[in-house]
C-alpha positions in Angstrom: 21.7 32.3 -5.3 23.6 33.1 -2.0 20.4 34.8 0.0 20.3 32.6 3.0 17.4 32.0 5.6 19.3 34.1 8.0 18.9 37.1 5.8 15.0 36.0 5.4 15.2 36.3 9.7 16.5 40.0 9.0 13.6 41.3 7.2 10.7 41.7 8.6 9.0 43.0 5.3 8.9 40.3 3.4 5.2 39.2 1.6 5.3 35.6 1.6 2.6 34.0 -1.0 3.1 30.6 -1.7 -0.4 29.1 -1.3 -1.5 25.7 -0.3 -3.6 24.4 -3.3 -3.8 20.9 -3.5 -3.3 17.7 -1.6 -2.0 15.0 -4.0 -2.7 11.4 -3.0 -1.2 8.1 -4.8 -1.5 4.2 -4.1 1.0 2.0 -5.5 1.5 -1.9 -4.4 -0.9 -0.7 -1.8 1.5 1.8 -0.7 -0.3 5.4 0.0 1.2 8.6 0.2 0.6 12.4 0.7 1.6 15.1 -0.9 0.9 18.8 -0.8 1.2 21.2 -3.6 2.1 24.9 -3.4 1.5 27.3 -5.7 4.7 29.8 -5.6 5.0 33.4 -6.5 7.5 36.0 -6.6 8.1 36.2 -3.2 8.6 32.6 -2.5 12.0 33.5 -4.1 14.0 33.6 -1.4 13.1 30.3 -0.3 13.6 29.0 -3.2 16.9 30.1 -3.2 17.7 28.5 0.1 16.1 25.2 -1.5 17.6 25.2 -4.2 21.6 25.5 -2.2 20.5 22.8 0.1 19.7 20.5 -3.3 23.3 19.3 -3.7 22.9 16.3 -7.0 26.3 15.2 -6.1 26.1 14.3 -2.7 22.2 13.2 -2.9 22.7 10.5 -5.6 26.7 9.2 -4.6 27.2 5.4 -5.7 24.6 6.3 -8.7 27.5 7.3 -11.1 25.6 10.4 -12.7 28.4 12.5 -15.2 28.7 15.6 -14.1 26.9 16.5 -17.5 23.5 15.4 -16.5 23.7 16.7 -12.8 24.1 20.3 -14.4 21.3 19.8 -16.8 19.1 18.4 -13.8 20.1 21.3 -11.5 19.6 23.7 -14.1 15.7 22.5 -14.3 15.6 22.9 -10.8 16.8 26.6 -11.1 15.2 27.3 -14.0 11.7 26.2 -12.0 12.4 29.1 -9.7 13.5 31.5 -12.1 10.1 31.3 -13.6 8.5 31.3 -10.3 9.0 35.0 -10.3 7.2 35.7 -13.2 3.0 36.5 -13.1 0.4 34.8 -15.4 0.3 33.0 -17.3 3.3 31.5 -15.8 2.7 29.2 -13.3 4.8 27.5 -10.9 4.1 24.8 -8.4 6.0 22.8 -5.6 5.3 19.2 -3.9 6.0 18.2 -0.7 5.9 15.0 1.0 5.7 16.2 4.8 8.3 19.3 5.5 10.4 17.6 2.5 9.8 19.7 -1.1 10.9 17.3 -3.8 9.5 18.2 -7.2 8.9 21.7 -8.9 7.5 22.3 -11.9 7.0 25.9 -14.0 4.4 26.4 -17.2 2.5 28.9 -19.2 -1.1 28.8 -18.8 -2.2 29.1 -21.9 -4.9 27.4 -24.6 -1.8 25.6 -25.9 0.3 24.9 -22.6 4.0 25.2 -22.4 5.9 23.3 -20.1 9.1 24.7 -19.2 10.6 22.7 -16.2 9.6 20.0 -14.1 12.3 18.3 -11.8 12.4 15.9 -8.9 15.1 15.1 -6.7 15.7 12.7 -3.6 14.8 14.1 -0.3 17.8 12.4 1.5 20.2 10.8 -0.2 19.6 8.2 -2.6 16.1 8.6 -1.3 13.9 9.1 -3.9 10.0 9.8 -3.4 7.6 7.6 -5.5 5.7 8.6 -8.5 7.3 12.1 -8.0 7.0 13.2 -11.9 3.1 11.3 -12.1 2.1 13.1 -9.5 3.5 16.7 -10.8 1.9 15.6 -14.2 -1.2 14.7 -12.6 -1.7 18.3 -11.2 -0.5 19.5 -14.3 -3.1 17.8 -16.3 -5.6 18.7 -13.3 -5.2 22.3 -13.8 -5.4 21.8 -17.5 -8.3 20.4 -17.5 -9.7 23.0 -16.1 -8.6 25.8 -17.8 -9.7 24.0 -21.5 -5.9 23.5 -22.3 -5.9 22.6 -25.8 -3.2 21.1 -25.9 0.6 20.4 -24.1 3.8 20.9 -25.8 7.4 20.7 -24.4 11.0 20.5 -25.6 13.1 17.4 -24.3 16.2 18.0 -21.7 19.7 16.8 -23.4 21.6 14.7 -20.8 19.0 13.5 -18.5 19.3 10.6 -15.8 16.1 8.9 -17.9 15.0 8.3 -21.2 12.3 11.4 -21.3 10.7 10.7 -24.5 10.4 7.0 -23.6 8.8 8.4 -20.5 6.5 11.3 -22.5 5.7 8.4 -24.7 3.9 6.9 -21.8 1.8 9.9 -20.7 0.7 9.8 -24.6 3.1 12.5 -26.0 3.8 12.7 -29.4 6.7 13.9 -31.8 5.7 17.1 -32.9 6.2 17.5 -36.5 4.1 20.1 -37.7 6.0 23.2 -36.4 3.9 25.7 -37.9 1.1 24.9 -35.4 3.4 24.0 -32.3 7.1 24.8 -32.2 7.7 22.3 -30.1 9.4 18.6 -30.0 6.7 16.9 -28.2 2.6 17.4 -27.8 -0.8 16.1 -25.9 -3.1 16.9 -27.7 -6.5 17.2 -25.0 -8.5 14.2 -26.2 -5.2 12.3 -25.3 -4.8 14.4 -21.9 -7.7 13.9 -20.5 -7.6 9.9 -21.5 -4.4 9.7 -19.5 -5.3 11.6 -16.8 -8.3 9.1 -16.5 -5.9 6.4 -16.6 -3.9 7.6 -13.6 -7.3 8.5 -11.6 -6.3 4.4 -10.2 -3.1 5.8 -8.8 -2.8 9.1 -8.7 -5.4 11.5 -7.5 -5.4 15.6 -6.9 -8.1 17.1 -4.2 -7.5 21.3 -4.6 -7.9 22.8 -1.4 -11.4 24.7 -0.9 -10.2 27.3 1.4 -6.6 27.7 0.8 -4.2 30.0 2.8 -0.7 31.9 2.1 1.9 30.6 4.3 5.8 31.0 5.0 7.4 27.9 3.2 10.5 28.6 5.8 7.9 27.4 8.3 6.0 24.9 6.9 9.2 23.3 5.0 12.7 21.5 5.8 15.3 23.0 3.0 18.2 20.6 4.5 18.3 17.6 2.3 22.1 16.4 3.3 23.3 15.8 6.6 26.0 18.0 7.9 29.2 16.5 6.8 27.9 14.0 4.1 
């Protein structure tokens, strides 16, 4: 990943496609924020390249005592996000952003039985995490599911993450998959459960798609620098 913004400058030629497709709203202890979501394609690569340099775990979470073992794992989601941005359906790839700040990626296959591949968040600045970061990537992924009659949502838990994930999928209503000839898979929603928990986070969490959305250069529209020079 060494393609900079400077060579983006260079090249005229380049198709950008990420499109705006959703504003994401939540409310917590009557806190409100705003989030957009972007749906990427291959051409968004080479800013997501540029992100993904300027996402430095090390420096953004100092004091927290991560092992170096979970800050691979979790920058490994991150890259493995934009590796599948470059694929075509039904992979699909999305990003959030709280201003000009892009903080959470996620990548799955759209598909009557849903894969999810990677979702990640990180701070924006450091230590500076955005709230409800994975509820509102889960929202939009359940959102878009709904749609598209998802039957159901499996995914395979990350080994040395920061949290407890299947403490955390538990919430969302996944469960242990143990039929394997169906769904080779370690957890499952199945869409009765989906759409129940997606009606539960309706009070916090809420995802408006864009009627008339537009393509637009994320090296515009977005801030890749997340630590300050020198820090």
């Amino acid at each position: 990943m060494k393609i900079n913004e400077l060579s983006y400058r260079k090249n005229n030629n380049i198709n950008f496609k990420a499109r705006e497709y959703a504003i994401v709203k939540t409310n917590q202890n009557n806190t409100q924020q705003i989030f957009k979501a972007y749906k990427l394609e291959y051409a968004d690569r080479n800013f997501l390249d540029v992100m993904s340099a300027g996402i430095k775990l090390k420096k953004l979470t100092e004091g927290e005592n991560y092992s170096n073992n979970v800050l691979r794992s979790w920058k490994r989601i991150i890259n493995n996000a934009i590796m599948m941005a470059t694929f075509d359906e039904p992979q699909c790839s999305f990003l959030l952003a709280k201003g000009k700040k892009p903080f959470s990626i996620m990548s799955y296959k759209n598909l009557p039985d849903c894969y999810l591949d990677n979702i990640a968040s990180w701070p924006v600045s450091k230590n500076n995490y955005v709230k409800l970061a994975g509820a509102s990537m889960f929202k939009l992924l359940f959102h878009n599911c709904e749609k598209n009659n998802t039957q159901k949502i499996g995914l395979d838990l990350l080994h040395n993450s920061r949290i407890n994930l299947e403490k955390y999928y538990s919430r969302l209503g996944f469960e242990q998959n143990f039929d394997n000839k169906k769904f080779i898979t370690d957890l499952f929603l199945s869409r009765t459960k989906m759409l129940e928990t997606s009606k539960q986070m309706d009070s916090f969490v809420k995802v408006d798609e864009i009627t008339n959305p537009v393509n637009v250069n994320l090296f515009k529209v977005l801030d890749t620098t997340f630590c300050s020079a020198g820090k």
